[in-house]
C-alpha positions as CSV (number, residue, x, y, z in Angstrom):
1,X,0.0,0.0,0.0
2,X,0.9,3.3,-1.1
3,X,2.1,5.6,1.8
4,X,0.0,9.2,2.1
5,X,1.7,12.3,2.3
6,X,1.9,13.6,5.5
7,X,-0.3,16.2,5.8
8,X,0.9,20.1,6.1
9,X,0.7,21.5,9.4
10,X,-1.0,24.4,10.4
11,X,0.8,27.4,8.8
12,X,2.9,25.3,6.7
13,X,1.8,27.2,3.5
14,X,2.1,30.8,5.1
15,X,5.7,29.5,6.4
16,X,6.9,29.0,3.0
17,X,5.2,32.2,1.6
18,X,7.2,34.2,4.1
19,X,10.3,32.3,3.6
20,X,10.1,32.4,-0.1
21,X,11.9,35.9,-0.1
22,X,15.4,34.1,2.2
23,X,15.4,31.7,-0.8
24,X,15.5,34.0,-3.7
25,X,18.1,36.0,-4.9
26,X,16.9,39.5,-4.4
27,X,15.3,41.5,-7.4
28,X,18.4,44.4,-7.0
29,X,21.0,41.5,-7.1
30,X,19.1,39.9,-10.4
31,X,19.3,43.5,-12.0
32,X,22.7,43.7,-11.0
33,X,23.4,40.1,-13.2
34,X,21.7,41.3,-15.5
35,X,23.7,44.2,-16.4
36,X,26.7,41.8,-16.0
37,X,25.0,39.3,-18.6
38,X,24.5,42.4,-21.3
39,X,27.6,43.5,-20.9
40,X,29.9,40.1,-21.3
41,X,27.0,38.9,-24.2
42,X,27.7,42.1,-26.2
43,X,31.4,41.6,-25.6
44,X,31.5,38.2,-26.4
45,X,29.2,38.3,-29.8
46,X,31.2,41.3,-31.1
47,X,34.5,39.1,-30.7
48,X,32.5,35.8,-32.7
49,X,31.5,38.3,-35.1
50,X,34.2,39.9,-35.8
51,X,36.4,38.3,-38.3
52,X,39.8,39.4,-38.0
53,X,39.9,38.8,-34.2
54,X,42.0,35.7,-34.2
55,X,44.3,37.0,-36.8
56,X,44.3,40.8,-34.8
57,X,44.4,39.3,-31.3
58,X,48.6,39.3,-31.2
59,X,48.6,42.7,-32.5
60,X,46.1,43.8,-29.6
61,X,48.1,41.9,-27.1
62,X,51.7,43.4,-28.1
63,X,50.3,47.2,-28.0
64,X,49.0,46.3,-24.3
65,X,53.0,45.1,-23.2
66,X,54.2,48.3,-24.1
67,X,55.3,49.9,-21.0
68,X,53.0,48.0,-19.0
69,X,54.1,47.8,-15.6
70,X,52.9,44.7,-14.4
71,X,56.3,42.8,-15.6
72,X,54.3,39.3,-14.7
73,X,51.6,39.9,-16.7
74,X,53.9,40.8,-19.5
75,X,55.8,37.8,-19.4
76,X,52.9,35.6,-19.3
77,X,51.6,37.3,-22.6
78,X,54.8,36.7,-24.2
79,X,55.7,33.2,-23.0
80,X,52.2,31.7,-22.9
81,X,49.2,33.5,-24.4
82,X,51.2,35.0,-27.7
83,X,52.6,31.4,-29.0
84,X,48.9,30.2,-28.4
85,X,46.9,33.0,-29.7
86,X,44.5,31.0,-31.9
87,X,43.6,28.9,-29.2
88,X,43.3,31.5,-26.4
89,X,41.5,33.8,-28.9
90,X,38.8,31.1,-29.5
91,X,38.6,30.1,-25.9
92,X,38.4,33.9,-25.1
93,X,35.1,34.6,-27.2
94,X,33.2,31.8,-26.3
95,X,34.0,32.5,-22.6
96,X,32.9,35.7,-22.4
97,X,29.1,34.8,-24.6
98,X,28.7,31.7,-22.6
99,X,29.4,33.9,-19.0
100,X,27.2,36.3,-20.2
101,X,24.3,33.3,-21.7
102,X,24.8,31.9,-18.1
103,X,24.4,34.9,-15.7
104,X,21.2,35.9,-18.1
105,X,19.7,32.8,-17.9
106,X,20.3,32.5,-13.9
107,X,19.0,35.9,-13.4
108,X,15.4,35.0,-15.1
109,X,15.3,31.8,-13.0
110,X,15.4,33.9,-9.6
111,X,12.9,36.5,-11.1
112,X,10.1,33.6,-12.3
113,X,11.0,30.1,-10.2
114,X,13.2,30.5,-7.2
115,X,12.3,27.6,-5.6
116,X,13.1,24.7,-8.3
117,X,16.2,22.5,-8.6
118,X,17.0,24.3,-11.9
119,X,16.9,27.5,-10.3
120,X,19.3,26.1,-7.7
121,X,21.5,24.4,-10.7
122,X,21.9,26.6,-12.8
123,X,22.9,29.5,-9.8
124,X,25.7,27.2,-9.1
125,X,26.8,27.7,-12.4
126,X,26.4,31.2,-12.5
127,X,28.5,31.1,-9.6
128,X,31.9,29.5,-11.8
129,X,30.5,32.2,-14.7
130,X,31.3,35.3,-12.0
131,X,34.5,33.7,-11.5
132,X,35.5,33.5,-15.0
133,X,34.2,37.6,-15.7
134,X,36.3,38.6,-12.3
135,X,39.2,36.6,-13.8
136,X,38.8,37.9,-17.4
137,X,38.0,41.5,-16.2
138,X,40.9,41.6,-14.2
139,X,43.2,40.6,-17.7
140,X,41.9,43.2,-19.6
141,X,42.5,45.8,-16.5
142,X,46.4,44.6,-16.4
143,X,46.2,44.3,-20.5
144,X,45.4,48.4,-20.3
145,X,48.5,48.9,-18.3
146,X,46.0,51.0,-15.3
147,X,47.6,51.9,-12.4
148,X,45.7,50.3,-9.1
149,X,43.1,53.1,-8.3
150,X,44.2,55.7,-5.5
151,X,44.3,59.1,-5.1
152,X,45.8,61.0,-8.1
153,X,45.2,64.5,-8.6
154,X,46.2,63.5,-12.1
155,X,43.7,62.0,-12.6
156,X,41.0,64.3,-11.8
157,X,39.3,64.3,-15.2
158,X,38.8,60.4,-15.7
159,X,36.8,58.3,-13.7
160,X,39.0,57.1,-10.5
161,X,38.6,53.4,-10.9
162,X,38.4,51.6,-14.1
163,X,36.0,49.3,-15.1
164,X,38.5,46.3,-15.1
165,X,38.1,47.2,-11.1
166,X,34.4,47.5,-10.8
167,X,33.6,44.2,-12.7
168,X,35.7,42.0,-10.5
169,X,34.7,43.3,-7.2
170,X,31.2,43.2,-8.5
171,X,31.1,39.7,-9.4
172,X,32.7,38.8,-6.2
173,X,30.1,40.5,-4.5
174,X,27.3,38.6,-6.3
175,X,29.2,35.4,-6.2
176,X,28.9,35.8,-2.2
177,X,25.4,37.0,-2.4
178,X,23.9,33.9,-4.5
179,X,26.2,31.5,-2.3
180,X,24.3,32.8,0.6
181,X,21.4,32.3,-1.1
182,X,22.1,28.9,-2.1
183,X,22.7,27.5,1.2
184,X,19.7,29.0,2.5
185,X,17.8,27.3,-0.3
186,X,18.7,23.6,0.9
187,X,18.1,24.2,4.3
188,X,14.2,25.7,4.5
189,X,11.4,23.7,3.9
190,X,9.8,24.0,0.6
191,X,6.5,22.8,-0.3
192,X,6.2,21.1,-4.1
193,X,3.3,23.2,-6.1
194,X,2.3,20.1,-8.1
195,X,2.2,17.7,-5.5
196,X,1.7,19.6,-1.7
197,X,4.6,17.2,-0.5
198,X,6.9,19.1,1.8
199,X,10.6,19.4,0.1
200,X,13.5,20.2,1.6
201,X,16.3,20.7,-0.2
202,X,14.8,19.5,-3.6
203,X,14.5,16.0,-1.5
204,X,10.9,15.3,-1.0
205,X,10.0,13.0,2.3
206,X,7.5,10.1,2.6
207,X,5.5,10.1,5.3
C-alpha cells in the first residue's frame, strides 16, 4: 500500500510564503546580473562576429606590453598567451558569450522560479561564470596597463577606478550573495506546487 503524504501542518503554506523571499536571490541583485550578462554577451558576440579577431588578437596583445608595468603579466603574454593565440583567442570569445548566456539565464530563473532545482543548478553555475568575468576583467584591466586606483590628482578628469576594477569586485560580490542564497535554499522547507509534498532541499519526504 501506497504511503500518504503527511499532511501540512498548520501554517505550513504561510511558512513558505514568508520564507520564499530568504530563498531567492533579491530582485536588486538579479538586475545587478543582469547588467553583468548584457555587458559580457555584447562583448562576447562582437569578438564571434568579428572576423579578424583571431588573426588581430597578437597585434592587440603586443600594444597592451608596451610599457606595462605589471612585468608578470607581460611575461605571461609573451611566453604563454602569444605562442597560443589562436587557441586562447577562441577560448576567449566563447567564454565571455557563454558567462554572459549563463548569468542571463540565472538571473530570469530567480525572477520567475526560485524555488526549483533548476533555479538552484543553474545558480551554481552562475557562480563559476562570475569567476571567470572577475578573472577575465581583471586581464583586460592589467592588458590596459591602469595603475591600481588611489588618489591621483592627475587624474582628476577620468573616472578614479576603471572598469576592469568595478567588474571584479562586482562579481565577487554577487558570487557571495547567491552562495548565501544557495545555502539558505537547501536548508528551508519547501513545499512542491504540483504535488503539496513538503521538500527540503529538492528531496521530497515520505510520510
Amino acid at each position: 500500500m501506497a504511503p500518504e503524504n503527511r499532511a501540512l501542518p498548520t501554517g505550513s503554506t504561510s511558512r513558505t510564503a514568508a520564507t520564499t523571499g530568504l530563498v531567492r536571490l533579491p530582485v536588486w541583485l538579479c538586475a545587478l546580473q543582469l547588467i553583468l550578462a548584457y555587458e559580457w554577451l555584447l562583448s562576447g558576440y562582437d569578438k564571434l562576429l568579428n572576423p579578424g579577431f583571431d588573426a588581430d588578437l597578437p597585434g592587440e596583445l603586443r600594444k597592451g606590453l608596451k610599457d606595462n608595468p605589471y612585468q608578470w603579466y607581460t611575461a605571461f603574454i609573451q611566453q604563454v598567451v602569444l605562442p597560443n593565440h589562436t587557441l586562447f583567442a577562441v577560448a576567449v570569445k566563447w567564454a565571455e558569450t557563454a558567462i554572459g548566456a549563463t548569468l542571463l539565464l540565472s538571473a530570469v530563473l530567480w525572477l520567475i522560479q526560485p524555488k526549483t532545482r533548476i533555479t538552484a543548478l543553474v545558480a551554481w553555475g552562475a557562480c563559476l561564470a562570475l569567476v571567470g568575468a572577475a578573472v577575465l576583467a581583471l586581464n583586460y584591466f592589467f592588458q590596459g596597463a591602469t595603475a591600481l586606483p588611489w588618489i591621483d590628482p592627475a587624474q582628476a578628469y577620468h573616472p578614479a577606478v576603471d572598469i576592469g576594477i568595478l567588474v571584479p569586485l562586482v562579481s565577487m560580490a554577487l558570487l557571495s550573495a547567491t552562495v548565501q542564497v544557495l545555502r539558505r535554499h537547501e536548508r528551508y522547507w519547501l513545499v512542491d506546487p504540483d504535488t503539496g509534498a513538503v521538500e527540503r532541499g529538492g528531496q521530497a519526504r515520505a510520510s
